[in-house]
DRENDO-1510 file (C-alpha; in Angstrom, 1 decimal, always signed):
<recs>
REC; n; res; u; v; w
REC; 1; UNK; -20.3; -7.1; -0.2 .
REC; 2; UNK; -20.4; -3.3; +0.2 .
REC; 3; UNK; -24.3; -2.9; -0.5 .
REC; 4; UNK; -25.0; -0.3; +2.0 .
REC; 5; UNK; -21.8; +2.0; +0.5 .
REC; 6; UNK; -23.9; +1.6; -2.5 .
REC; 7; UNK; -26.4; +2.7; -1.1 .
REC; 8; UNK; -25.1; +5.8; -0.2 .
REC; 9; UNK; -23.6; +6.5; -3.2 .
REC; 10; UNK; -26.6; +6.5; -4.9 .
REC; 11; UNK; -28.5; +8.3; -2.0 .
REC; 12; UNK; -25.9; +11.2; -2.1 .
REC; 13; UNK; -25.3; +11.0; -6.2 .
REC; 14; UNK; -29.4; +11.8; -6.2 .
REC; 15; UNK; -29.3; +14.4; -3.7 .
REC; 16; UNK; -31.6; +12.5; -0.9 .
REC; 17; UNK; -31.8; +13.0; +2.6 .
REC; 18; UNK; -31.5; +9.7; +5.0 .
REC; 19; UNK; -34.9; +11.6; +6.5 .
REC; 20; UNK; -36.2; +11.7; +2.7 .
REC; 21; UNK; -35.6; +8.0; +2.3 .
REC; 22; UNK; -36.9; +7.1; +6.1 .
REC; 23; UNK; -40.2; +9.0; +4.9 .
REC; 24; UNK; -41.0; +6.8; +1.7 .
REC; 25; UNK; -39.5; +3.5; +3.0 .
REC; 26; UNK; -41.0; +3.3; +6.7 .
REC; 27; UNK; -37.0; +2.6; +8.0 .
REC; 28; UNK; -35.4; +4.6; +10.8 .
REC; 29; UNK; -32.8; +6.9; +10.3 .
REC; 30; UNK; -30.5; +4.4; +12.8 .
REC; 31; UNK; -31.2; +1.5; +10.6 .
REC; 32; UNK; -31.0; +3.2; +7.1 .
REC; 33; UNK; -27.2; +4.6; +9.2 .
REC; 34; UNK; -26.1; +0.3; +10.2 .
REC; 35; UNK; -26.9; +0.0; +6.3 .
REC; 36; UNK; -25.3; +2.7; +4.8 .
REC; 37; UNK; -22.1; +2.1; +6.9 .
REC; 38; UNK; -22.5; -1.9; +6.4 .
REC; 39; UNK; -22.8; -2.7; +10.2 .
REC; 40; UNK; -26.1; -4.6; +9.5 .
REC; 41; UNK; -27.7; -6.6; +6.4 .
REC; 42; UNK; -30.9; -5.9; +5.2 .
REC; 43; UNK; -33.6; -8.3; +4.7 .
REC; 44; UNK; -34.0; -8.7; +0.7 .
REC; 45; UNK; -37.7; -7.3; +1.0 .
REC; 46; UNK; -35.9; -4.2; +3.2 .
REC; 47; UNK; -33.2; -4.4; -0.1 .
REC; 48; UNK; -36.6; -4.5; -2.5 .
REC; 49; UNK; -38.1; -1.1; -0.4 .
REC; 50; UNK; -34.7; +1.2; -0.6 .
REC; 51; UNK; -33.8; -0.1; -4.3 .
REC; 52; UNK; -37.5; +1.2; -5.4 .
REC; 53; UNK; -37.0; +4.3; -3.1 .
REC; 54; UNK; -33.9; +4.6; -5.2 .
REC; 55; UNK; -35.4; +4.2; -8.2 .
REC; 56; UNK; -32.7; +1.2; -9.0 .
REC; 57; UNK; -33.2; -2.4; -9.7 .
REC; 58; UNK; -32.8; -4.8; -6.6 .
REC; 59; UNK; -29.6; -6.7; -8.3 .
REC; 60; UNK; -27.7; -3.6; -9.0 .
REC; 61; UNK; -27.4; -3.4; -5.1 .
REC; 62; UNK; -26.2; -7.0; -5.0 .
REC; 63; UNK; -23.4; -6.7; -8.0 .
REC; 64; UNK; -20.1; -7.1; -6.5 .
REC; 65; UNK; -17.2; -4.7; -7.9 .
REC; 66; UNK; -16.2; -6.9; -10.2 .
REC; 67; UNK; -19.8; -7.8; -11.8 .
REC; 68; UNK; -20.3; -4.2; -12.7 .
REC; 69; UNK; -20.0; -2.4; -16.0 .
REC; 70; UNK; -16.9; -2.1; -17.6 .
REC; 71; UNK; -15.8; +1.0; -20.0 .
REC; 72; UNK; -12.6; +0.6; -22.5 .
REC; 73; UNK; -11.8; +3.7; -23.8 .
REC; 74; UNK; -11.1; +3.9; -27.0 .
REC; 75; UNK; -7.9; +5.2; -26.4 .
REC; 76; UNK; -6.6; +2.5; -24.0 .
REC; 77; UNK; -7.1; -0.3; -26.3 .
REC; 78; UNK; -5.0; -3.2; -27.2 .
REC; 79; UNK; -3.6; -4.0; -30.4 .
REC; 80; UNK; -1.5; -7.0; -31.2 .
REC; 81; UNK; -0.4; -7.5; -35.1 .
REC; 82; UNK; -0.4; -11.9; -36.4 .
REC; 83; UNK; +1.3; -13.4; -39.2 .
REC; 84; UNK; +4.1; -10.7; -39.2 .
REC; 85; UNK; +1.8; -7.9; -38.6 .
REC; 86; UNK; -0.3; -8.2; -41.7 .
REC; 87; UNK; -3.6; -8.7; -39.6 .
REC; 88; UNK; -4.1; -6.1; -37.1 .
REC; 89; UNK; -6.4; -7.2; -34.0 .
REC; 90; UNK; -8.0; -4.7; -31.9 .
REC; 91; UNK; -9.0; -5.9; -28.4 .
REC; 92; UNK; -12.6; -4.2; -27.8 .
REC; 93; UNK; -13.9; -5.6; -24.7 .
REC; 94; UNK; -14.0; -9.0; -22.5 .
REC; 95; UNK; -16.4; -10.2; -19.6 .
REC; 96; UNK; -16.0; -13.9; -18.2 .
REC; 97; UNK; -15.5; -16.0; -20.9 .
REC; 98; UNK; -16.3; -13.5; -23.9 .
REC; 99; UNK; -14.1; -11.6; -25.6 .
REC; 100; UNK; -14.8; -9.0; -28.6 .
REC; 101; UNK; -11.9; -7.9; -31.0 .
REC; 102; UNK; -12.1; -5.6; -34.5 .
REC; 103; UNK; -9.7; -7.3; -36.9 .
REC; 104; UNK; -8.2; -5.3; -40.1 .
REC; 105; UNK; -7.0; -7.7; -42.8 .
REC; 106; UNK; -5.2; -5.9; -45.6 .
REC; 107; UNK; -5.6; -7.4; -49.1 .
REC; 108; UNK; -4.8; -10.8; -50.0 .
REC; 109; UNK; -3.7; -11.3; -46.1 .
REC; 110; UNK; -4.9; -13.8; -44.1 .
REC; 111; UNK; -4.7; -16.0; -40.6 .
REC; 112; UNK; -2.3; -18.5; -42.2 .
REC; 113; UNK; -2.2; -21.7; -42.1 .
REC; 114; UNK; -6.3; -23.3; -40.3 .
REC; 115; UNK; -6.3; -22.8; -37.0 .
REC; 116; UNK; -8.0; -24.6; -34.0 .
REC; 117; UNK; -8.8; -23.1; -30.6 .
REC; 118; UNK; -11.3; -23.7; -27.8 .
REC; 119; UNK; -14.6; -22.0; -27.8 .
REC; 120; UNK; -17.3; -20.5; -30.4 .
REC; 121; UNK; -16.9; -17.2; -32.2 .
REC; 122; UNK; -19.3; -14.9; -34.2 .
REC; 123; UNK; -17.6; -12.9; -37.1 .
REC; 124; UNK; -19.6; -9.7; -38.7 .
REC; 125; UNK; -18.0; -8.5; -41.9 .
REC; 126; UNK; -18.0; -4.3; -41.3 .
REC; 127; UNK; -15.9; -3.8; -44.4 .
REC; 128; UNK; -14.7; -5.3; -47.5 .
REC; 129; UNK; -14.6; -9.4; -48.6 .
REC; 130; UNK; -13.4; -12.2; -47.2 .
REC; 131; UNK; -13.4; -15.5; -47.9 .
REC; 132; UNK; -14.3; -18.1; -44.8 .
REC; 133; UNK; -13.1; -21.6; -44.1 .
REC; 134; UNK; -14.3; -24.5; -42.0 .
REC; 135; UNK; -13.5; -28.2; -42.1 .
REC; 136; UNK; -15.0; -28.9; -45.9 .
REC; 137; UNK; -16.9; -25.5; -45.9 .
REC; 138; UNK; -16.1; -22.3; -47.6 .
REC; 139; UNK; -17.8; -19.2; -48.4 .
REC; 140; UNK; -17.4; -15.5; -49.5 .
REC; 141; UNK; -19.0; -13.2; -46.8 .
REC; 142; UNK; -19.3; -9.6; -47.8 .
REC; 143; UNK; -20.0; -6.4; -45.8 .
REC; 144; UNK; -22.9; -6.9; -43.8 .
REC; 145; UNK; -22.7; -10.3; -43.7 .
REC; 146; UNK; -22.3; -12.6; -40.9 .
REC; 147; UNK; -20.6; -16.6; -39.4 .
REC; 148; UNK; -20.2; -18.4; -36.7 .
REC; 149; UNK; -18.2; -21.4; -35.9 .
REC; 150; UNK; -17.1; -23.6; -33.2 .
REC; 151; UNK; -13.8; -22.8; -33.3 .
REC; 152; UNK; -12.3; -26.4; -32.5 .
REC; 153; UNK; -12.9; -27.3; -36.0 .
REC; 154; UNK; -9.9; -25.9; -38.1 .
REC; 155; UNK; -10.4; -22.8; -39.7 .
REC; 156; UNK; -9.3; -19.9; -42.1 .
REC; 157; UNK; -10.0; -16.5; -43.3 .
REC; 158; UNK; -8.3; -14.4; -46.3 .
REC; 159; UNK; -9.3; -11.1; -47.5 .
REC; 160; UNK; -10.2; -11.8; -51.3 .
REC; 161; UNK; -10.8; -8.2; -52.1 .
REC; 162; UNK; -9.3; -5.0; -52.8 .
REC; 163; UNK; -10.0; -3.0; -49.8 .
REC; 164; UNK; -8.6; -4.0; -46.1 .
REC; 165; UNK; -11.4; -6.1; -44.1 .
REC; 166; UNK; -12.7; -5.0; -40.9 .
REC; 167; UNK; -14.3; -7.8; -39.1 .
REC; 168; UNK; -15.7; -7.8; -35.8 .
REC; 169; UNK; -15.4; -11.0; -34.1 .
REC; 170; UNK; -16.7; -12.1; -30.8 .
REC; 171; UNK; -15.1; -15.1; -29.1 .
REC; 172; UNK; -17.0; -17.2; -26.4 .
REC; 173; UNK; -14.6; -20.1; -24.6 .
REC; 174; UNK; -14.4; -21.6; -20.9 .
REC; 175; UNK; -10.3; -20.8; -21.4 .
REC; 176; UNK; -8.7; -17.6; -21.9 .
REC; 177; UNK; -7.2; -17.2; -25.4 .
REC; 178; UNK; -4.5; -15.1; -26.6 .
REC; 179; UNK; -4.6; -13.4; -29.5 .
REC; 180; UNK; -6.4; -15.8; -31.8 .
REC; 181; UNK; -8.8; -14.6; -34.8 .
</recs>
């Protein structure tokens, strides 16, 4: 764990001295130096003192790498195309075990044949009308509107209007999928 390069970083991102900082939190330039260069850990009420010095919650210092926020640029996005490209899925974002796509489904198109996959998903209709299917139920959604299902259960969606549909979907599973809607 590189808290004390954190540290710095945010020290030196805000402009403040290692004097400034040994003023408000009652630490010695030496110690506040083991820190910053991670030659020593701090106690979590020493961790509690700089992050409120910093003006930065305590767990932001303990994040690893990994843990912290993640930017996809709209630019660098995924798309993969289903059911001979008629459905076009964007891949948005994913953390852990959640992932969030943008799927276009032209008119009349849909995911084929019912489907079954590991996890739970939440579907919000941005555009257009679809029509939703789960085990024995069915229902139109409409922009606006939203579903979720565990998606275990075989399932299907079809755009039953005349404008492509736009859903957002976001799929939670302890497996990673692959292109599923």
């Amino acid at each position: 764990m590189n808290i004390g390069s954190k540290i710095r970083a945010i020290r030196n991102r805000k402009k403040i001295t290692i004097a400034q900082m040994c003023e408000e939190t009652g630490l010695s330039k030496g110690f506040i130096s083991n820190v910053e260069n991670n030659n020593t850990s701090p106690s979590i009420s020493t961790l509690q003192a700089i992050a409120s010095f910093l003006k930065v919650p305590l767990p932001y210092l303990l994040l690893e790498n990994e843990q912290h926020m993640k930017v996809n640029r709209k630019r660098e996005r995924k798309y993969t195309t289903t059911n001979e490209g008629s459905l076009i899925i964007e891949h948005l974002a994913s953390k852990a075990g959640l992932r969030m796509m943008q799927v276009t489904v032209p008119p009349g198109a849909s995911t084929g044949e019912k489907i079954a996959h590991e996890g739970d998903e939440c579907h919000l209709v941005l555009q257009g009308k679809i029509l939703a299917e789960q085990g024995e139920d069915s229902f139109i959604i409409e922009e606006g509107d939203t579903f979720s299902w565990n998606a275990s259960v075989p399932h299907f969606v079809k755009n039953i209007g005349d404008i492509p549909a736009i859903v957002l979907i976001a799929v939670h599973t302890d497996v990673e999928l692959h292109d599923v809607f």
